[in-house]
Each structure stands twice: as C-alpha cells, then as structure tokens.
C-alpha positions as CSV (number, residue, x, y, z in Angstrom):
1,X,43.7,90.1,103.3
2,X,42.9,86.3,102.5
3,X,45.1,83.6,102.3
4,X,47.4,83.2,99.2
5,X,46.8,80.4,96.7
6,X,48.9,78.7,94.3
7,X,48.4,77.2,91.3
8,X,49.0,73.4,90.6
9,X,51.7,74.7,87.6
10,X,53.5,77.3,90.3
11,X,53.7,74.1,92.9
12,X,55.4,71.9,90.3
13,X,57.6,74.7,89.1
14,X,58.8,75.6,93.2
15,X,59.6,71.6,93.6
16,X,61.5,71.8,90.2
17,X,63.4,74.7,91.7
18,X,64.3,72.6,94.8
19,X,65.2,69.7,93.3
20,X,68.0,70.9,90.2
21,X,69.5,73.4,92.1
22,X,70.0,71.5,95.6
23,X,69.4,74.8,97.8
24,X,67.9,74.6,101.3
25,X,63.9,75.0,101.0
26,X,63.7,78.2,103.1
27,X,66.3,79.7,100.6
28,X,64.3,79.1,97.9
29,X,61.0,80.0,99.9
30,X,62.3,83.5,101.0
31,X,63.3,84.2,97.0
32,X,59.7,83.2,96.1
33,X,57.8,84.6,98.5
34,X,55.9,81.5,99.8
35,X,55.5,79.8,103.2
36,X,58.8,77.5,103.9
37,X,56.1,75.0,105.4
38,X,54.5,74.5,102.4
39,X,57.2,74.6,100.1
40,X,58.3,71.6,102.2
41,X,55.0,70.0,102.1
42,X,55.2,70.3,98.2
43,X,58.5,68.7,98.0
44,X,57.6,65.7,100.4
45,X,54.3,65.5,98.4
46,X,55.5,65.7,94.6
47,X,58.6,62.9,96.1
48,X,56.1,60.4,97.4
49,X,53.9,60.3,94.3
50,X,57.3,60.0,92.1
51,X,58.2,57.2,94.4
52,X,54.8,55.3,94.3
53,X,54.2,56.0,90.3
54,X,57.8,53.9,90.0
55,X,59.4,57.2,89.4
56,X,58.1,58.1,85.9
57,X,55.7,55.4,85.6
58,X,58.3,53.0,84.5
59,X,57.1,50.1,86.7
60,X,57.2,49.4,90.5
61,X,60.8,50.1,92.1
62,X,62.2,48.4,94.5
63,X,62.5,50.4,97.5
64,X,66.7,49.8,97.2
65,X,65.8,50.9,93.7
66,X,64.3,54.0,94.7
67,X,67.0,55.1,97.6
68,X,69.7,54.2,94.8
69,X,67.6,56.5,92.6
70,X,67.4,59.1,94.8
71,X,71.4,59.0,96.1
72,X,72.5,59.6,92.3
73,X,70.0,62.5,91.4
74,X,71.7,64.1,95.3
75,X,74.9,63.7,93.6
76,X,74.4,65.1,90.4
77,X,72.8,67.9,91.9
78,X,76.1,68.3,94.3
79,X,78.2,67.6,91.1
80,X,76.4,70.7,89.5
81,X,76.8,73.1,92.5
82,X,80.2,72.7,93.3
83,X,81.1,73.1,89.5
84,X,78.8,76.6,89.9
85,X,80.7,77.8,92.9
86,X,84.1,76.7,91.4
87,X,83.2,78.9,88.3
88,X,81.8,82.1,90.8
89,X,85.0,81.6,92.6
90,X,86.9,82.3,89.2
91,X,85.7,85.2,89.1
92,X,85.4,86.8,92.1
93,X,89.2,86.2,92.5
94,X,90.4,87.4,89.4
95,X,93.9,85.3,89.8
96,X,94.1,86.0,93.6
97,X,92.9,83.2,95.4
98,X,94.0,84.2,99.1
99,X,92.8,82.9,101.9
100,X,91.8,86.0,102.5
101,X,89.9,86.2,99.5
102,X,88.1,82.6,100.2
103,X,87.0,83.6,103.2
104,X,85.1,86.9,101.5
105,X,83.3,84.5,98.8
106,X,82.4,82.4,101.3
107,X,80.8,85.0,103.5
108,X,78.9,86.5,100.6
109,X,77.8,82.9,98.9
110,X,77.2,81.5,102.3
111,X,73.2,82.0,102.5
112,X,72.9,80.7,98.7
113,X,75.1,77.5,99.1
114,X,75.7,76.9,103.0
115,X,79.2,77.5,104.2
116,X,80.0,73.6,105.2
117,X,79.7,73.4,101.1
118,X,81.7,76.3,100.1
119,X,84.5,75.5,102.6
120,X,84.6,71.9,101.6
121,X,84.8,73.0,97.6
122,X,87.2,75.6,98.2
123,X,89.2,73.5,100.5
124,X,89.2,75.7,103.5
125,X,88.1,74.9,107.2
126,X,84.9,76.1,108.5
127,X,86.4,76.7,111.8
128,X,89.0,78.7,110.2
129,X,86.4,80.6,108.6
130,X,84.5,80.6,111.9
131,X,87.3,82.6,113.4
132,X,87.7,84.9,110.3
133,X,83.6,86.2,111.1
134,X,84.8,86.8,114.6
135,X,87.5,88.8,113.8
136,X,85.8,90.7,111.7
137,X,85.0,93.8,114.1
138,X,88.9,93.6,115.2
139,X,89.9,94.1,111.2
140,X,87.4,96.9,111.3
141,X,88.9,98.6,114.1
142,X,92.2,98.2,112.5
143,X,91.3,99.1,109.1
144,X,89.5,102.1,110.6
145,X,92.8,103.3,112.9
146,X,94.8,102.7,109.6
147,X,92.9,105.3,107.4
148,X,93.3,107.5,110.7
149,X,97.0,106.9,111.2
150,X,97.3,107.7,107.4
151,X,96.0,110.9,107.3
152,X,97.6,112.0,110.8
153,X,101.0,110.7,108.4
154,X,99.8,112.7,105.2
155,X,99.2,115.9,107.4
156,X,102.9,115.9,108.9
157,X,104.3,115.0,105.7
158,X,102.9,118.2,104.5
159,X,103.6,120.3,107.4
160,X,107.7,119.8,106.1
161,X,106.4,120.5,102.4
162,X,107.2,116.7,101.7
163,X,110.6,116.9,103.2
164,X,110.2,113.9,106.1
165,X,110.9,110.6,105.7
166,X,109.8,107.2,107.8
167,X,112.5,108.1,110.3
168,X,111.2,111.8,111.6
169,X,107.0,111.3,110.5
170,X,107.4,108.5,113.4
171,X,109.5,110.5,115.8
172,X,107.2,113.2,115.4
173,X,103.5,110.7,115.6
174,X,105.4,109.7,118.6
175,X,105.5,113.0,120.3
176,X,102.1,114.3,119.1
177,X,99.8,110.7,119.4
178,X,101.6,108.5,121.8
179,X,103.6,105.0,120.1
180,X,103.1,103.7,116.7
181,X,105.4,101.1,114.9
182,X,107.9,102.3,112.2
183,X,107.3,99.3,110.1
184,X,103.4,100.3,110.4
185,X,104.5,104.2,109.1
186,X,106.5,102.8,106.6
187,X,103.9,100.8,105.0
188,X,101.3,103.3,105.4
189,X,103.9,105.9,103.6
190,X,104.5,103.3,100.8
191,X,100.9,102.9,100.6
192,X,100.1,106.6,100.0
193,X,102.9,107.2,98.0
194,X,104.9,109.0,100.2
195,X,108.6,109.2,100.9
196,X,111.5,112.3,102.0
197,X,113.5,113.7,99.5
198,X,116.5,112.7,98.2
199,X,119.2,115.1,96.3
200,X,121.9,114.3,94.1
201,X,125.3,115.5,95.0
202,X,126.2,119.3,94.9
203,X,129.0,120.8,92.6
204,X,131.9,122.4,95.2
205,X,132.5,125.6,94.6
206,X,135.4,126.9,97.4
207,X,138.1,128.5,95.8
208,X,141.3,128.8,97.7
209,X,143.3,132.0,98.0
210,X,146.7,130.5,98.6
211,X,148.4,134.0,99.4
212,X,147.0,134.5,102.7
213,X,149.1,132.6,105.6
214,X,147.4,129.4,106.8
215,X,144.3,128.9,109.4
216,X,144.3,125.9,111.7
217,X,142.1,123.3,111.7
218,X,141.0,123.6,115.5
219,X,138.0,121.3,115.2
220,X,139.6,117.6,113.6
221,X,136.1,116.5,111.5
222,X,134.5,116.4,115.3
223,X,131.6,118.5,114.2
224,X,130.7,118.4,118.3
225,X,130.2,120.6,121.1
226,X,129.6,120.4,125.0
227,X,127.8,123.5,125.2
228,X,126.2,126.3,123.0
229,X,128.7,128.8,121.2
230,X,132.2,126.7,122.1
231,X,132.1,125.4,118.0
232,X,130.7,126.9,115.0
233,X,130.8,126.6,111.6
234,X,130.2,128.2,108.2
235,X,129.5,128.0,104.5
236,X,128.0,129.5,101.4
237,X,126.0,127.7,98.3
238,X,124.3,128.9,95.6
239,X,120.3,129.4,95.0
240,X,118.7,129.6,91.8
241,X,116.2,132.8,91.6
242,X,114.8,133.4,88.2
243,X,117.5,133.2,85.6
244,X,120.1,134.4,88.2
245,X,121.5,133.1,91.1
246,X,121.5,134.4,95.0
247,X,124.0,133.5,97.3
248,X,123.2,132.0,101.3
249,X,125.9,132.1,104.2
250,X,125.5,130.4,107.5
251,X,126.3,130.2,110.6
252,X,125.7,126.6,112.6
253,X,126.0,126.1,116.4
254,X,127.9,122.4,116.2
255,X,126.3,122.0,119.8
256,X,122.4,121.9,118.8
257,X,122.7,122.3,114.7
258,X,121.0,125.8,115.0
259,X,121.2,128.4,112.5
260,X,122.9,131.2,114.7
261,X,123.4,133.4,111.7
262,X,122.6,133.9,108.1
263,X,122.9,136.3,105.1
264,X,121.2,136.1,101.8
265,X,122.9,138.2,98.8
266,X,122.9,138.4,95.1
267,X,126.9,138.6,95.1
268,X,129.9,135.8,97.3
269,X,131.8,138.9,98.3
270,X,133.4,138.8,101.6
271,X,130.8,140.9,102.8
272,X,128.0,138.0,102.8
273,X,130.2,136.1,105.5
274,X,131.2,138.5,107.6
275,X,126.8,139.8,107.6
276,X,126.4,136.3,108.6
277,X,128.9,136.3,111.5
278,X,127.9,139.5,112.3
279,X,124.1,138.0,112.5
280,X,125.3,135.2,114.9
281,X,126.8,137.6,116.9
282,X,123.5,139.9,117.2
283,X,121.5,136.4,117.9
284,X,123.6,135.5,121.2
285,X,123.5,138.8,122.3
286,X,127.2,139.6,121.7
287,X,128.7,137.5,124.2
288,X,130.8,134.8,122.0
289,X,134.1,134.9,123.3
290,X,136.4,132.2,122.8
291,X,133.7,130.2,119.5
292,X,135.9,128.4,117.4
293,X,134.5,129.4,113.6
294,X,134.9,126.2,111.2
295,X,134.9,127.0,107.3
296,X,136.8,126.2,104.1
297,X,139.7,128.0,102.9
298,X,137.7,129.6,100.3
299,X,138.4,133.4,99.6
300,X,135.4,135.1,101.5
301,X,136.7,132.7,105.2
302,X,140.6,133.9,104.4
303,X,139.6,137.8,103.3
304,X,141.0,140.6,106.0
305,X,137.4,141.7,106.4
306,X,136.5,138.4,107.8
307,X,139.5,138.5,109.5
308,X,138.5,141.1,111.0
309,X,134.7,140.9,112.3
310,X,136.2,137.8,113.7
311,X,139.0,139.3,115.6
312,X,136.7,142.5,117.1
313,X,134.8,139.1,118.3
314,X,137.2,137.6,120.0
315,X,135.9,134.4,117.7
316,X,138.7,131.9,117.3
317,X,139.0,130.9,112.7
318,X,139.8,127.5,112.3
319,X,139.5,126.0,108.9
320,X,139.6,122.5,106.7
321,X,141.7,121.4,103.9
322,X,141.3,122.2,100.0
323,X,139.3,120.2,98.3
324,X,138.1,118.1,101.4
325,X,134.2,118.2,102.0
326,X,134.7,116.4,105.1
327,X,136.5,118.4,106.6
328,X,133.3,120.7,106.8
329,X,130.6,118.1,107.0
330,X,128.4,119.6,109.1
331,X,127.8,122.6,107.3
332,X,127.8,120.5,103.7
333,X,125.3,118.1,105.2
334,X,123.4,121.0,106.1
335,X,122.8,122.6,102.5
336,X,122.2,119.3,101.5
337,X,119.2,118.9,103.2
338,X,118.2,122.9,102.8
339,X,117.9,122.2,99.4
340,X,116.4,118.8,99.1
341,X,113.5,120.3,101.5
342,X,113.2,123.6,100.4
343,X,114.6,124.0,96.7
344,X,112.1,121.2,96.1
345,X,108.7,122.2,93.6
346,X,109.9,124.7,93.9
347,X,110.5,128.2,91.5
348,X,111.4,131.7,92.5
349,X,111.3,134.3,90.3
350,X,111.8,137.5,92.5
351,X,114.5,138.2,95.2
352,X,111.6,138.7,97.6
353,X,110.3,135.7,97.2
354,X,113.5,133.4,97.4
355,X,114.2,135.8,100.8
356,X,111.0,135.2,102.6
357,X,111.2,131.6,101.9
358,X,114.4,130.8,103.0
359,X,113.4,133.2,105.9
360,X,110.6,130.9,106.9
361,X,112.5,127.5,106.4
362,X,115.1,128.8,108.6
363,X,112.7,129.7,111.6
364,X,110.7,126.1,110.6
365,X,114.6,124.5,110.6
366,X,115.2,126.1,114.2
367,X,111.8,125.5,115.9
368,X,110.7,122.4,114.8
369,X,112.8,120.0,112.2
370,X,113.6,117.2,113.9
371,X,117.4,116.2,114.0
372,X,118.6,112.8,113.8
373,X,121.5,113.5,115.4
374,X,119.8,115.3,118.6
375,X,117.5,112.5,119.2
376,X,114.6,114.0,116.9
377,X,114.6,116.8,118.9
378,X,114.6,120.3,116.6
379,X,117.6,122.8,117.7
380,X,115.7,124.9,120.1
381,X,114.5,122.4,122.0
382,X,117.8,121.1,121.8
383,X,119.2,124.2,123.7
384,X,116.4,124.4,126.0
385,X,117.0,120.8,127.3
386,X,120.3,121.5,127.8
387,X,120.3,124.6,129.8
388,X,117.7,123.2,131.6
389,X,120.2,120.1,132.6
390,X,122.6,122.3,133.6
391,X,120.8,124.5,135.9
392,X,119.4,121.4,137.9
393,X,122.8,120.9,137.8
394,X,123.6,123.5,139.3
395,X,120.7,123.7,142.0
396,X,122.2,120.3,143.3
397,X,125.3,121.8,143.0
C-alpha cells in the first residue's frame, strides 16, 4: 500500500479545522485520519506564510503586530470553546450541576477539550478531579456490593412475605453475611421501595360476663418470665374468610413469645379456648403445673369449661381488667403483628385455605421471626439458648 496524498484544498480545510475550533492537533488528526506530524507541519506552514504575506496581504506587520494578532484570534477561539462547553454542560446536567456530575462531563469531554480547560470553565480543581479518576474502581466496588446487598435485602424481605422492616432485615443480614450498617439497609430499602407493614388499630371485641366471681390479676402488665411455662397468656381475634369470619385462639409462652397452643374455629364458643389450652398442654408434653394463664375477662376465659381444662391442669387463671388492652399487651401486640404480616395481600376464600396459612405462619412465627424483644432471636432459638444456659449452669454447679 503506498503512501497517502492529500490534496492542497484537504490541507487548507485540516488547518481551518485547527485554527476555529482550538483543539489539540492529534485530536483533530486521529478524527481525520492523517499523520499528527504532518497535520502539524501544515499548521506551522500555512502560519508562516500568513505571517510573511502581512496576514491577508494587508501590508508588512510588525512582528508586535503579528504576536498581538495572533494573541486575540487564541482568545477568541478560547472565548468560543468555553461558551461550547458551558452550553454541553447545560445539558448534560439537566438542572443538577453536582460535583458529582462535573466530574462525569469532564471525564467524557476530556479528550475533546483537555481537562485543565473544562475544570477551569466549570470551576472545579483538576486535582479534585484527579482524585475522583482514582477513586473510580473504589465507587465500582461499592456500587457493585450495593446492587448485591440489595438483592440479599429484597430476598429476606420476601422470605417474611413483606412483613420485615429495617430493624429485623439487618438483624437477620447480620446473622446470615456478617456486619452491615442499618443506615446502609435503610437506604437501600428506601431505594427499592421497601418497608414492614404497618396496621391500623383493631376494634376490641371482649365481652365481660359479670356473673361469674372474679379472677386475679397474677401477672401486673409484666408480660415476663424467668423460665419457659411459669407465665402464659391468651386471646382470641377475628379472621376474615370469604364473606364469613373464623375465629383464632392462642396460647403465648411470656418467657420466649412462642406459640404454645392454638385453635382455629368458625364459632368464639368456649370450646375454641379451652382446644387451645388443651393444645399447649399436648406441646409441653403435659407437664405445666403451676403456669399462670393471662387473658381478659371475656366470656370464653370466665366459662366453667375453661374453668375446668384449667383446673385438671393444675394451670393457675389470672386475668386483666374490662376494657383495659394493656392489661393483656402481650397477647394484643401479638395479633397485631399476625395480621399486619399475614392478613396482608392477602384473600381467603375457603376454610382450608385460611387453616393452612395460619398453620404455616405459626411454625414461620416459632422458628424463625425474629423478636425484638428477645434480641432478634425467633422463639425457638430463644428456648434453646436458655436451656442451654442453664445446663452449663448446672454442669458448674
């Protein structure tokens, strides 16, 4: 392949280029395709003869004349490029002019104008931007563990059907992928649209029978226990299935917040309760002797069947006030978050179908919800820690 010529009218026209729009010769020889060498050789060539001609064949200049000349044509030509990259920058920010953003037109315009230019127009340091190009494989990295951190964060969000807020999605990144910063899950959450549920306040529904003699309250809103199966407490609320309702009774261990017992029925008779009891009982293997059982004094906690399951127990009834949610806190705050996490999206039609779901939030509940108040741990683990404790205990003992 020979050598490539130009013609005369292709050299003048390259020059031209140089000259209006001020850009480095190599720029302008890598866009048309020539030798940088001779593109400079051009340049020097076409300046000399406009200096000896008396630039434009107005007459001899002096040679103060000509570097005065040639000093206002650079400035113009600076004049024009900084009004081109002012008018780039417009755009490319669309209103957000950041520092952040500078840096980015900077880094793309850089080869066309030089970055000592651009930083000077858009009033920036180039040192500053000399350390934004080196941290540039550190924002990758970060950006990178951020889109992985998010979807470890959208995959436990999921796992509790949308149910976990900030507080337990870091408790539980904590125990599955070592430390991460709340603040950090928080934003990510935000970011994603994420967030736990919230409910609005349940409608009370115990009615007192006032005819049977009076229960004490053995447990004082302390809603605490040393051990598992010294406190326990009940309730019942309502679940909407189809156009009816079905009615849920539980049984909670104060100690570790488990779900000992539970009953699920399409009727509040006094029978729900005392299946619920009974199902604690079943759960602990029978030996319960001495639990204090917390409820209201609604009609199903002061019938003589419930008097009864209780008694052939030997499980001590202790009840709250009328009218007085905190007196049975525990088990209130517990259908509060039942149905903010599991009535939630969602619609059941059948019997069967609100059973097996409540039936699989109550093993999820047990096994692996993580409790606030038990240090994020969920219920069984709860239990597990502590009769581990107390059988090293016991072995120093």
């Amino acid at each position: 392949m020979g050598t490539a010529r130009y013609s005369g009218e292709f050299k003048r026209d390259a020059v031209a280029l140089v000259e209006s729009s001020g850009r480095r010769i190599g720029s302008v020889a890598r866009e048309l395709g020539v030798n940088p060498e001779s593109l400079r050789q051009w340049v020097a060539r076409s300046r000399a003869e406009a200096a000896a001609s008396g630039a434009g064949g107005e007459g001899p200049l002096s040679p103060a004349e000509r570097e005065e000349l040639r000093s206002l044509r650079k400035q113009v030509r600076e004049l024009e490029l900084e009004r081109e990259i002012l008018r780039k920058a417009a755009a490319y920010f669309q209103g957000d002019g950041s520092m952040t953003g500078r840096w980015r037109f900077i880094s793309d315009h850089r080869d066309l104008y030089g970055v000592r230019r651009l930083c000077r127009v858009l009033d920036v340091s180039a040192s500053g931007f000399c350390r934004w190009v080196a941290a540039a494989a550190h924002r990758a990295a970060r950006r990178s563990a951020g889109e992985d951190l998010g979807a470890r964060i959208e995959e436990i969000h999921g796992e509790s059907n949308g149910a976990y807020g900030v507080p337990r999605v870091t408790r539980e990144l904590r125990e599955r992928h070592g430390a991460v910063n709340h603040k950090r899950v928080a934003r990510l959450m935000r970011e994603r649209g994420l967030a736990g549920r919230h409910l609005r306040r349940s409608v009370r529904t115990t009615v007192a029978d006032k005819t049977v003699p009076p229960v004490p309250d053995l447990v004082g809103r302390v809603f605490t226990a040393s051990a598992p199966d010294v406190r326990w407490c009940g309730d019942i609320t309502y679940l909407p299935v189809g156009g009816s309702w079905m009615y849920l009774a539980t049984v909670i261990d104060m100690h570790s917040r488990r779900v000992v017992g539970w009953s699920l029925a399409e009727h509040m008779r006094a029978g729900l309760v005392v299946d619920a009891v009974q199902a604690a009982v079943d759960a602990r293997g029978g030996a319960v002797h001495g639990v204090v059982f917390h409820s209201d004094r609604g009609t199903r906690y002061t019938s003589a069947a419930f008097a009864e399951v209780c008694r052939a127990h030997g499980i001590r009834r202790s009840t709250g006030r009328v009218g007085s949610s905190y007196d049975n806190a525990l088990a209130e705050s517990f259908f509060a978050t039942l149905k903010r996490e599991l009535l939630y999206g969602s619609r059941w039609m059948t019997r069967a179908q609100a059973r097996m779901a409540v039936f699989a939030w109550m093993a999820w509940c047990n096994r692996k919800r993580r409790h606030s108040a038990l240090g994020y741990h969920s219920p069984v683990d709860y239990e597990r820690h502590h009769t581990a404790s107390v059988a090293n205990l016991d072995l120093v003992a």
